[in-house]
LOKOLNU-763229 format. One line per field, with one value per residue (C-alpha): chain; residue number from 1; x, y, z. Coordinates in pm, 1 decimal. Layout:
% LOKOLNU-763229
kette c(A	...) .
nr c(NUM	...) .
x c(X	...) .
y c(Y	...) .
z c(Z	...) .
***
This chain:
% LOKOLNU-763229
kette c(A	A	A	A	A	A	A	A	A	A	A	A	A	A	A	A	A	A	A	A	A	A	A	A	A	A	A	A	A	A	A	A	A	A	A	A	A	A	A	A	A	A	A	A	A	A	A	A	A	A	A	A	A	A	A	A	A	A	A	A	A	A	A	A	A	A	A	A	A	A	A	A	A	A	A	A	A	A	A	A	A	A	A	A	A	A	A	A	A	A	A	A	A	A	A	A	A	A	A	A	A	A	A	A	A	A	A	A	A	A	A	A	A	A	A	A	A	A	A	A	A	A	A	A	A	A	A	A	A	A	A	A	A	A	A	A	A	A	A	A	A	A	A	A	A	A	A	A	A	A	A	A	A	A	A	A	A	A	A	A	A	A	A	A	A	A	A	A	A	A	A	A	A	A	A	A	A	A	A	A	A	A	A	A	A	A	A	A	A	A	A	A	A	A	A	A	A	A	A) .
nr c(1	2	3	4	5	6	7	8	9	10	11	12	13	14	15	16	17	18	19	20	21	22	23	24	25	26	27	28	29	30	31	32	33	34	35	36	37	38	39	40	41	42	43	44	45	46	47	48	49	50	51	52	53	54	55	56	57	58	59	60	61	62	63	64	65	66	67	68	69	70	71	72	73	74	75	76	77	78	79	80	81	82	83	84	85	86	87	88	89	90	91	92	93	94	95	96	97	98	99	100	101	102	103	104	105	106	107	108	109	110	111	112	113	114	115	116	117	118	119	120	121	122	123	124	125	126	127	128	129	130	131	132	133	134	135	136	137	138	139	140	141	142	143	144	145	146	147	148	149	150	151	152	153	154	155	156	157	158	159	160	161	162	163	164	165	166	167	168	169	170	171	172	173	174	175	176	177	178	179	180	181	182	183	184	185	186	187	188	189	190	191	192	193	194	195	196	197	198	199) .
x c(6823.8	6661.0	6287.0	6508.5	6581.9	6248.3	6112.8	6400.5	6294.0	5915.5	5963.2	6181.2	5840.1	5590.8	5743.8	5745.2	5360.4	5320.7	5536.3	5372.2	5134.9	5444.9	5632.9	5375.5	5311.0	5730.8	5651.9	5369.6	5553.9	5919.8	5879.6	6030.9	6372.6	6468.6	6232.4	6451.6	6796.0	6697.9	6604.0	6899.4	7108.0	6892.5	6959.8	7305.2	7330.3	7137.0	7325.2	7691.7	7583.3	7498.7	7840.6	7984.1	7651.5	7810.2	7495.1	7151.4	7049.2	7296.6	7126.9	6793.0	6904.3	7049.3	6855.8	6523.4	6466.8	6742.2	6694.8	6335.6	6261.2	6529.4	6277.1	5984.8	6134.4	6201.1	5882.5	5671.0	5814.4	5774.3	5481.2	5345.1	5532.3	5442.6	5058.7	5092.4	5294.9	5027.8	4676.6	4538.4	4628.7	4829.7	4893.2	5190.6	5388.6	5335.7	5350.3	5691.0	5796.0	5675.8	5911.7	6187.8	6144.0	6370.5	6646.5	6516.4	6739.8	6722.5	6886.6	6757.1	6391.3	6520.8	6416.4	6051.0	5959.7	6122.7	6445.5	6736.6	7018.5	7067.3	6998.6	7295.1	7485.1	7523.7	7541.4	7848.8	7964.8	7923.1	8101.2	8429.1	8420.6	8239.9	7938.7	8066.7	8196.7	7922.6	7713.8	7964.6	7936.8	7569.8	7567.7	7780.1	7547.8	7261.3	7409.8	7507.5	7110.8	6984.0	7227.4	7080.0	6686.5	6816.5	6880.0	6549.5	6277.4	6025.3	5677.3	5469.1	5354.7	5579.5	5583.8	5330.0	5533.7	5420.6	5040.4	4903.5	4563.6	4597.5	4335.4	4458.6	4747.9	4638.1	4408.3	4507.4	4603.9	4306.9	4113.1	4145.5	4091.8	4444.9	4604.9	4513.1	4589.2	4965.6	4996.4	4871.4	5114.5	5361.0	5222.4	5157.5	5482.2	5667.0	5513.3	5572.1	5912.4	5960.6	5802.4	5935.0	6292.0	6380.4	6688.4) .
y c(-4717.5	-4858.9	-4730.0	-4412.4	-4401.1	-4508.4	-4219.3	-3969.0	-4105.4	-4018.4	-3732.2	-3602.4	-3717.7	-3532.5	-3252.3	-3283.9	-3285.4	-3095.2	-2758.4	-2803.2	-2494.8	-2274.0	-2388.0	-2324.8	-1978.6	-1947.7	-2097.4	-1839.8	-1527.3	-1592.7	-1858.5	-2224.9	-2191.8	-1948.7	-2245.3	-2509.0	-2316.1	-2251.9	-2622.4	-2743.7	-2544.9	-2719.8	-3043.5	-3011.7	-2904.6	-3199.2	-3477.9	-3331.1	-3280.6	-3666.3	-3768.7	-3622.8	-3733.2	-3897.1	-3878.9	-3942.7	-3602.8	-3503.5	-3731.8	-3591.3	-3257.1	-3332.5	-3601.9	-3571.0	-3173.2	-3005.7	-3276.4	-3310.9	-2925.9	-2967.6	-3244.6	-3065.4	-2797.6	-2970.2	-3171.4	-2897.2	-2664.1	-3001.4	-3086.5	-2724.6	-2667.8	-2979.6	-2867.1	-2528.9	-2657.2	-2913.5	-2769.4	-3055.8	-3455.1	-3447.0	-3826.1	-3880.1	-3569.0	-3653.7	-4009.5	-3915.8	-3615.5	-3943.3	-4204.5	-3985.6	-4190.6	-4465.5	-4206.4	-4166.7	-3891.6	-4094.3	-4387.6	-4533.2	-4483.9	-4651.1	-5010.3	-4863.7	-4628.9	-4844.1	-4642.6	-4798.4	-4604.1	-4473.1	-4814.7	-5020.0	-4719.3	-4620.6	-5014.2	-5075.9	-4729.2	-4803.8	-5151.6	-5030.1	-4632.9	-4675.8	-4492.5	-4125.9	-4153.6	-4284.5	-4020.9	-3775.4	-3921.4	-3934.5	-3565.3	-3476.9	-3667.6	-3508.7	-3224.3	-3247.7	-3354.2	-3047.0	-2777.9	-2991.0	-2890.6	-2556.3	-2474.3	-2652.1	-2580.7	-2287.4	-2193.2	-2036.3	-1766.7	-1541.2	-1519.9	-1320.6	-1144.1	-1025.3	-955.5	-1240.1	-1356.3	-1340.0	-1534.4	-1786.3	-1844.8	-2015.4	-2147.5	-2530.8	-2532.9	-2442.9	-2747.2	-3036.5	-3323.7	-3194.2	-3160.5	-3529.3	-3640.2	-3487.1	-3607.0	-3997.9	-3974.5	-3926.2	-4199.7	-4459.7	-4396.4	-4441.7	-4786.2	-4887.2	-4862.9	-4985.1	-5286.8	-5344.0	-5305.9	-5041.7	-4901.1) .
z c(5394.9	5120.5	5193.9	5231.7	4857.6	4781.6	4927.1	4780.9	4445.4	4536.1	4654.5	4327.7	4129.4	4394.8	4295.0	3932.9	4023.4	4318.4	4167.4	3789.0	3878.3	3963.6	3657.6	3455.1	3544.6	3534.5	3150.0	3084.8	3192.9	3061.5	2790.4	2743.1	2675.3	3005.5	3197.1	3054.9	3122.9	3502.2	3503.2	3363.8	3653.9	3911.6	3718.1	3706.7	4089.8	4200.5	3996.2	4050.4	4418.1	4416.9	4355.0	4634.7	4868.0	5203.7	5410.3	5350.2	5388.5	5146.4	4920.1	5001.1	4919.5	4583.5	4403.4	4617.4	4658.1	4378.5	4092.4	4152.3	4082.3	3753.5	3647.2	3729.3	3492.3	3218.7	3171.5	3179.9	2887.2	2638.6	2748.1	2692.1	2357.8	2213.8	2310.3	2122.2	1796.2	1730.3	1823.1	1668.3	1617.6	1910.2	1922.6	1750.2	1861.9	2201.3	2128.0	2028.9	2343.5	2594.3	2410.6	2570.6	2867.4	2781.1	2810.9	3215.7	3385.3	3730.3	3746.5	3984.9	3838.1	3490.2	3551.2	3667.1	3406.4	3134.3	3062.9	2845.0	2822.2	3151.3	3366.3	3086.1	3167.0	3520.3	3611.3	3404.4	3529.1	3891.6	3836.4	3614.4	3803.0	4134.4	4201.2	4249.4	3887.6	3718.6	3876.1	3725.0	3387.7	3359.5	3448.0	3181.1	2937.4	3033.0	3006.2	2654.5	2619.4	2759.6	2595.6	2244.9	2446.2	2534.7	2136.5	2046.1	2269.7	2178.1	2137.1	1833.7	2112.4	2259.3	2625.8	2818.5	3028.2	3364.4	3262.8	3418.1	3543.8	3995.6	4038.1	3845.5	3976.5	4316.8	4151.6	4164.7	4542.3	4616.3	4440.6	4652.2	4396.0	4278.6	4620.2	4658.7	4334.5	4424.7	4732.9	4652.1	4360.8	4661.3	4860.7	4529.3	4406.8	4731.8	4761.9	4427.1	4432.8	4727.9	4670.4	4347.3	4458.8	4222.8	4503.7) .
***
């Protein structure tokens, strides 16, 4: 079981990576904030769908496959917006957008990628609550962190609505330095946390 959750927690990041193309075409047609809304639902599916998780499956479903494309929707749109506000001396604004990793979303990545919050958290959590609970309670504070994105995120362009460049678009499956870039990222992450012991 625990390679299991090693590779749940790989999988959510392959698909941070592996969907980015999609999401950004989603971010070029409708805009940021209804990226970040649709997202958020997929966030808050996955994580509320943890708590309840009996199987591994279940798990699989909700923190590997839902929460994974809710991540994959929310780094995009700040990635991209920070990009467009600041068209030049980028350093320090996304010096700034990447420091919002030591708030980590996924537990169980926290102690990897350097997150604070959510690892002090969701241990005292599990020990007072129990782990359904503390799943619960992180939900509802990331929640209250992406209703504060929701209001915030935009772009000094407006979206381009449905006028979009085919060729484009399958464009980056098609180049196979990024296919294995995406899929090593799968593999590399997978090992790392399972030999780091990050379960």
């Amino acid at each position: 079981m625990p390679l299991d959750a090693d590779v749940e927690n790989a999988d959510a990041i392959f698909l941070k990576f592996a969907i980015g193309p999609i999401i950004a075409l989603f971010n070029d047609v409708f805009g940021p904030r209804l990226e970040v809304m649709t997202a958020f639902l997929f966030s808050l599916l996955g994580i509320f769908m943890l708590s309840l998780a009996k199987d591994y499956y279940q798990v699989f479903l909700a923190q590997g496959f839902c929460y994974g494309i809710g991540v994959a929707g929310l780094f995009m749109p700040g990635l991209v917006a920070t990009g467009q506000w600041f068209p030049t001396r980028r350093g320090l604004p996304n010096g700034i957008m990447a420091s919002g990793s030591s708030f980590e979303k996924t537990p169980k990545l926290a102690a990897l990628q350097g997150g604070v919050i959510f690892s002090i958290m969701v241990s005292r959590l599990i020990k007072q609550r129990g782990f359904p609970a503390a799943v619960r309670y992180t939900g509802l504070f990331i929640d209250l962190l992406l209703v504060i994105a929701i209001a915030c995120v935009s772009t000094p362009f407006p979206p381009r609505g449905r006028k979009l460049r085919d060729k484009n678009t399958k464009s980056p499956f098609t180049k196979i330095a990024w296919v294995l870039y995406t899929v090593g990222c799968f593999f590399i992450i997978s090992i790392r946390l399972s030999s780091s012991g990050c379960r």
